[in-house]
C-alpha positions as a Markdown table, in Angstrom:
| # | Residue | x | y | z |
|---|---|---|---|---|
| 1 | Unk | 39.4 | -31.0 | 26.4 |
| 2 | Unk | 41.4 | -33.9 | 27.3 |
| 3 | Unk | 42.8 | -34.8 | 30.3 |
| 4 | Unk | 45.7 | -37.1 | 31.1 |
| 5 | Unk | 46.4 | -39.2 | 34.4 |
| 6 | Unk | 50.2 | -41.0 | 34.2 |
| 7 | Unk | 51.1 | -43.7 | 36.9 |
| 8 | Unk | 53.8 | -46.1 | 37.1 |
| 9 | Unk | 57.3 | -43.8 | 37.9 |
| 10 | Unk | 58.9 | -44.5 | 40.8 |
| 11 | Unk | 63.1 | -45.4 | 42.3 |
| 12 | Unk | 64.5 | -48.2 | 40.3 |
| 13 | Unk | 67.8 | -49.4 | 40.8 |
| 14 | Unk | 70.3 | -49.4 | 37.1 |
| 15 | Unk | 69.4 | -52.1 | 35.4 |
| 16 | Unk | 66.0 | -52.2 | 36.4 |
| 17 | Unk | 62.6 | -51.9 | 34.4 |
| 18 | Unk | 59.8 | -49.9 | 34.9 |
| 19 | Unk | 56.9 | -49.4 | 32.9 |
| 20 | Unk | 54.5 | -46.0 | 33.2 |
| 21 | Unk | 50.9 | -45.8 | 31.7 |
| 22 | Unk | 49.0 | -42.6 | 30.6 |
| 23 | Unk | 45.4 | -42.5 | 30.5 |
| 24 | Unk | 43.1 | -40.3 | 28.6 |
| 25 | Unk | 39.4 | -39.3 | 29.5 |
| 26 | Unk | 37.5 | -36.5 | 28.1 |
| 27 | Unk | 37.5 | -35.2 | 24.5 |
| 28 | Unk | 39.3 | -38.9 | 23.2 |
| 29 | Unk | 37.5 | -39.7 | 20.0 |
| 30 | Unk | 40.2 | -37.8 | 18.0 |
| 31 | Unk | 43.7 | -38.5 | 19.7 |
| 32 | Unk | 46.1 | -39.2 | 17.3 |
| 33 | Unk | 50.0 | -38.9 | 18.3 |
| 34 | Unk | 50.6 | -40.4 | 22.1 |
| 35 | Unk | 53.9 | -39.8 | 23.5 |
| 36 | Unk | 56.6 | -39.3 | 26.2 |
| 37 | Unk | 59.1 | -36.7 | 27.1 |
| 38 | Unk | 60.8 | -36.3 | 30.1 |
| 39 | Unk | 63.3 | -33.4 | 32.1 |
| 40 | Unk | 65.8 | -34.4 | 34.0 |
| 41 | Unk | 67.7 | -32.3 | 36.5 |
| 42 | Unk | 68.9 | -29.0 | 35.3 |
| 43 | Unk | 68.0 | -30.1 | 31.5 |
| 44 | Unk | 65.6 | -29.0 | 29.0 |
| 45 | Unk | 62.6 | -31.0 | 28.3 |
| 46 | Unk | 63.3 | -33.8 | 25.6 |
| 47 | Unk | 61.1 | -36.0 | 23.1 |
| 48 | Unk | 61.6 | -39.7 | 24.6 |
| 49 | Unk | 59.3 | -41.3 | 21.5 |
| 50 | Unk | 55.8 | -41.1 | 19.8 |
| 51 | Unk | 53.4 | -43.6 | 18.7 |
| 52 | Unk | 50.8 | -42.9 | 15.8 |
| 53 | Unk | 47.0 | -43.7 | 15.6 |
| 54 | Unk | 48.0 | -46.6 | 13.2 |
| 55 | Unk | 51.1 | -47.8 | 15.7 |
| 56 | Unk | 54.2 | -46.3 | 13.7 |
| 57 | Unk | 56.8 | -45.6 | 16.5 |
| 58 | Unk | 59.3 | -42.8 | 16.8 |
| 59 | Unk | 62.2 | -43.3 | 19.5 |
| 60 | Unk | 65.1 | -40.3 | 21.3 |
| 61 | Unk | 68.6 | -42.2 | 20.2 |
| 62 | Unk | 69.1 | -42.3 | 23.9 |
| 63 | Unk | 66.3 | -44.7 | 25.0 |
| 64 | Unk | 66.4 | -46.7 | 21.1 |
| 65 | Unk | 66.7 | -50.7 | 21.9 |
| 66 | Unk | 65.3 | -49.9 | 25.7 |
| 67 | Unk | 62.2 | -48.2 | 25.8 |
| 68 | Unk | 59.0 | -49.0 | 23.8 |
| 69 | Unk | 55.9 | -47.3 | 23.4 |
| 70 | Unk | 52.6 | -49.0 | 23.2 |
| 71 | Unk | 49.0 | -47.8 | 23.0 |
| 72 | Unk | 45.5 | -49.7 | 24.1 |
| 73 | Unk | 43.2 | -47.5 | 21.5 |
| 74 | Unk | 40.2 | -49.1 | 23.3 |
| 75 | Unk | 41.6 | -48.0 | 26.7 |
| 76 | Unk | 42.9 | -44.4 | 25.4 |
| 77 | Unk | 45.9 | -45.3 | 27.2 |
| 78 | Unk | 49.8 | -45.0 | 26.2 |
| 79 | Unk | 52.4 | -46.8 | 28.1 |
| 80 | Unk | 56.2 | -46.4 | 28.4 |
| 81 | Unk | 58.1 | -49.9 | 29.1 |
| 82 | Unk | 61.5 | -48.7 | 30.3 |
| 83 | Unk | 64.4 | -51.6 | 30.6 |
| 84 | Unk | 67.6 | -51.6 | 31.4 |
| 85 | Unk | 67.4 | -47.9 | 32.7 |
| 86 | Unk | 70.2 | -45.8 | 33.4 |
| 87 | Unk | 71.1 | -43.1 | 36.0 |
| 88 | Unk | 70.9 | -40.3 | 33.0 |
| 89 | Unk | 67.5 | -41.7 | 32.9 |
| 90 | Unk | 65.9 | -40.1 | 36.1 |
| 91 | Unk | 64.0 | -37.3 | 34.9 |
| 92 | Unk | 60.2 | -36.0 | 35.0 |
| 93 | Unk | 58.1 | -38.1 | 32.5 |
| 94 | Unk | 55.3 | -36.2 | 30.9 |
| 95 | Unk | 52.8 | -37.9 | 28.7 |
| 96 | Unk | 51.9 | -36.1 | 25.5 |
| 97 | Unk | 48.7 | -36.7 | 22.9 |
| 98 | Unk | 47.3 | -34.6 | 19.9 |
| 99 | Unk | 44.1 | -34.5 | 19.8 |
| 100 | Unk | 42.1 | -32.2 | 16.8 |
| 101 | Unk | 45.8 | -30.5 | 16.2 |
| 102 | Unk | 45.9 | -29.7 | 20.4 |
| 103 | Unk | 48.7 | -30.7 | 22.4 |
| 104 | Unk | 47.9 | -31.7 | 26.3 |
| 105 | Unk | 50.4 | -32.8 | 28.6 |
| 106 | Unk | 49.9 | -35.2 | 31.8 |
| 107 | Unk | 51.2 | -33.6 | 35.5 |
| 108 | Unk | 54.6 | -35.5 | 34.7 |
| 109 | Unk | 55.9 | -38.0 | 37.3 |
| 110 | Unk | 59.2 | -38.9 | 38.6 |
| 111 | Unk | 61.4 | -41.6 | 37.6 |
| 112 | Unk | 64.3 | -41.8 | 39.5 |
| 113 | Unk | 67.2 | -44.5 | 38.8 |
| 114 | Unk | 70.0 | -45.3 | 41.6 |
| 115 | Unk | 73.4 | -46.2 | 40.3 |
């Protein structure tokens, strides 16, 4: 079992930056993928971007050139840098890791950005 703790969300105004951090305790010696996805209001969960074990990074066209994905191996953490956010950012951010072919997801938290 793994379990995943995210920090970081919070109200930015556009333009802004924020930067959320996942970290995972419990079963960690096999995570591989790390990853985000958010909801926003009224909208279907979507992929935001991955990282692999090995650092190859996968990015949503909508966050490409504004979000990056990180990962402290060491830490078992994953972080989200988000810059120059938008309104159609706010959403619910959910961290996501495979570990031994298992998906977990954090509690989610909220981002919210003010035009």
């Amino acid at each position: 079992q793994v379990q995943l703790v995210e920090s970081g969300g919070g109200l930015v105004q556009a333009g802004g930056s924020l930067r959320l951090s996942c970290a995972a305790s419990g079963s960690t010696l096999s995570i591989n993928t790390m990853g985000w996805f958010r909801q926003g209001p009224g909208k279907q969960r979507e992929l935001v971007g991955t990282i692999l074990l090995g650092g190859s990074t996968n990015y949503a066209d909508s966050v490409k050139g504004r979000f990056t994905i990180s990962r402290d191996n060491a830490k078992n953490t994953v972080y989200l840098q988000m810059n120059s956010l938008k309104p159609e950012d706010t959403a619910v951010y959910y961290c996501y890791i495979v570990s031994r072919s298992q998906g977990y997801w954090g509690q989610g938290i909220q981002v919210t950005v003010s035009s």
